[in-house]
BAKOLBA-691755 format. One record per residue (C-alpha): residue in one letter; y, z, x. Coordinates in Angstrom, 2 decimals, padded with zeros to 5 digits. Layout:
BEGIN
@residu A; yy Y; zz Z; xx X
...
//
This chain:
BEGIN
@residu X; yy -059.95; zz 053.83; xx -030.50
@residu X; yy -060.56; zz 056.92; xx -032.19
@residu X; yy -062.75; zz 058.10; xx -029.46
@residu X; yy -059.86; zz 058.15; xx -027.16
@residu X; yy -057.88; zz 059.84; xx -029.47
@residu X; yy -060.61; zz 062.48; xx -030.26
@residu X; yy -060.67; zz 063.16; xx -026.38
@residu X; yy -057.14; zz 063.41; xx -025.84
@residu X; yy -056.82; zz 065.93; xx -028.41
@residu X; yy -059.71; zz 067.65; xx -027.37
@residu X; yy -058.08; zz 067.23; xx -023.75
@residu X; yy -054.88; zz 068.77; xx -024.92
@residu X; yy -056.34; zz 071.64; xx -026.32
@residu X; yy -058.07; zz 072.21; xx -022.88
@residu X; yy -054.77; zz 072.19; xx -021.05
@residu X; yy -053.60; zz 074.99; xx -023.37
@residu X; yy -056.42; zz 077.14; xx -022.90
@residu X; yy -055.88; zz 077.01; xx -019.19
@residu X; yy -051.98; zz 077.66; xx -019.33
@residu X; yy -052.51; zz 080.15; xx -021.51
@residu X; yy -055.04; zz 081.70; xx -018.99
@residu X; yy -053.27; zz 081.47; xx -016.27
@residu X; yy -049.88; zz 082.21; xx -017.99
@residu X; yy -051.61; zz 085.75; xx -018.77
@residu X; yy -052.65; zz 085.91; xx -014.68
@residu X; yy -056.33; zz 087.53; xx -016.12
@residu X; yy -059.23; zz 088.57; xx -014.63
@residu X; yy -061.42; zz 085.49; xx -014.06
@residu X; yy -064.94; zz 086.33; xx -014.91
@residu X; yy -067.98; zz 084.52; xx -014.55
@residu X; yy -068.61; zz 082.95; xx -018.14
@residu X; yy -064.89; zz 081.91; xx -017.96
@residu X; yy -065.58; zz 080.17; xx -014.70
@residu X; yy -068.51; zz 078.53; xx -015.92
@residu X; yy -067.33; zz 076.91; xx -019.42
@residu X; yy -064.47; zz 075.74; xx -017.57
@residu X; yy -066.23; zz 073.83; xx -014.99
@residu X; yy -068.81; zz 072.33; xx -017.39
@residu X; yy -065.48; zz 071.09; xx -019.69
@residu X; yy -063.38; zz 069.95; xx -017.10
@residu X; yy -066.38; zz 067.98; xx -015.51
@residu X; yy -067.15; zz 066.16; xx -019.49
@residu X; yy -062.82; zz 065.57; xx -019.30
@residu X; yy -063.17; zz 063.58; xx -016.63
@residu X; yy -066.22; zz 061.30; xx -017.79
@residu X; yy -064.80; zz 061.35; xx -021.29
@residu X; yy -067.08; zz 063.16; xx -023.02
@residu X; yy -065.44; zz 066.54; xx -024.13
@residu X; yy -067.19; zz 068.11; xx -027.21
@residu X; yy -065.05; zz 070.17; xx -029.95
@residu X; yy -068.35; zz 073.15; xx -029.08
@residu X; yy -067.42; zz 072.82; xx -025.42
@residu X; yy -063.68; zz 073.44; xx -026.70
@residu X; yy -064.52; zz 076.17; xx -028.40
@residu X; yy -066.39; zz 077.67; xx -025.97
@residu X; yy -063.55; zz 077.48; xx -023.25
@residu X; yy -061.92; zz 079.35; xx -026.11
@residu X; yy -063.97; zz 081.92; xx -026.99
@residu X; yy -064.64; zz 082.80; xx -023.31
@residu X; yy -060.65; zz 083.18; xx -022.79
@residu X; yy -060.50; zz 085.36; xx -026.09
@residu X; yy -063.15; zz 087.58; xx -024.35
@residu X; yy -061.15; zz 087.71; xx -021.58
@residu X; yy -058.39; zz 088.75; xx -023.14
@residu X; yy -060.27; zz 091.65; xx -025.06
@residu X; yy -061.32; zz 092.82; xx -022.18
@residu X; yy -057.60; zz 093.00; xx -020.44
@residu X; yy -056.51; zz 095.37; xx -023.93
@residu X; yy -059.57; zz 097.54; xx -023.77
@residu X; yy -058.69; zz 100.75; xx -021.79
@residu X; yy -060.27; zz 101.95; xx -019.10
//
């Protein structure tokens, strides 16, 4: 039981990663791209990780860095 609730948490915060990405209409780059497949692939055979979480995360904070840095 808690299993399915850790995924659908961890599921959750995937979903808000990716509205906020696309909400924000950035840049996609290729570590964004690549995290994102890898988690969405473990969301659908149920075995999201809070470290792949994080790292969808951290690759959309780097995106976003890179959108306030000027050119």
């Amino acid at each position: 039981m808690s299993n399915t609730i850790t995924q659908t948490r961890l599921s959750m915060r995937l979903d808000a990663y990716l509205r906020k990405y696309t909400g924000k209409m950035l840049v996609p780059k290729a570590e964004w791209e690549r995290v994102w497949r890898v988690a969405d692939v473990a969301r659908t055979r149920n075995t999201l990780t809070p470290e792949l979480v994080d790292d969808v995360r951290k690759a959309l904070k780097e995106l976003e860095t890179a959108r306030e840095m000027p050119l």
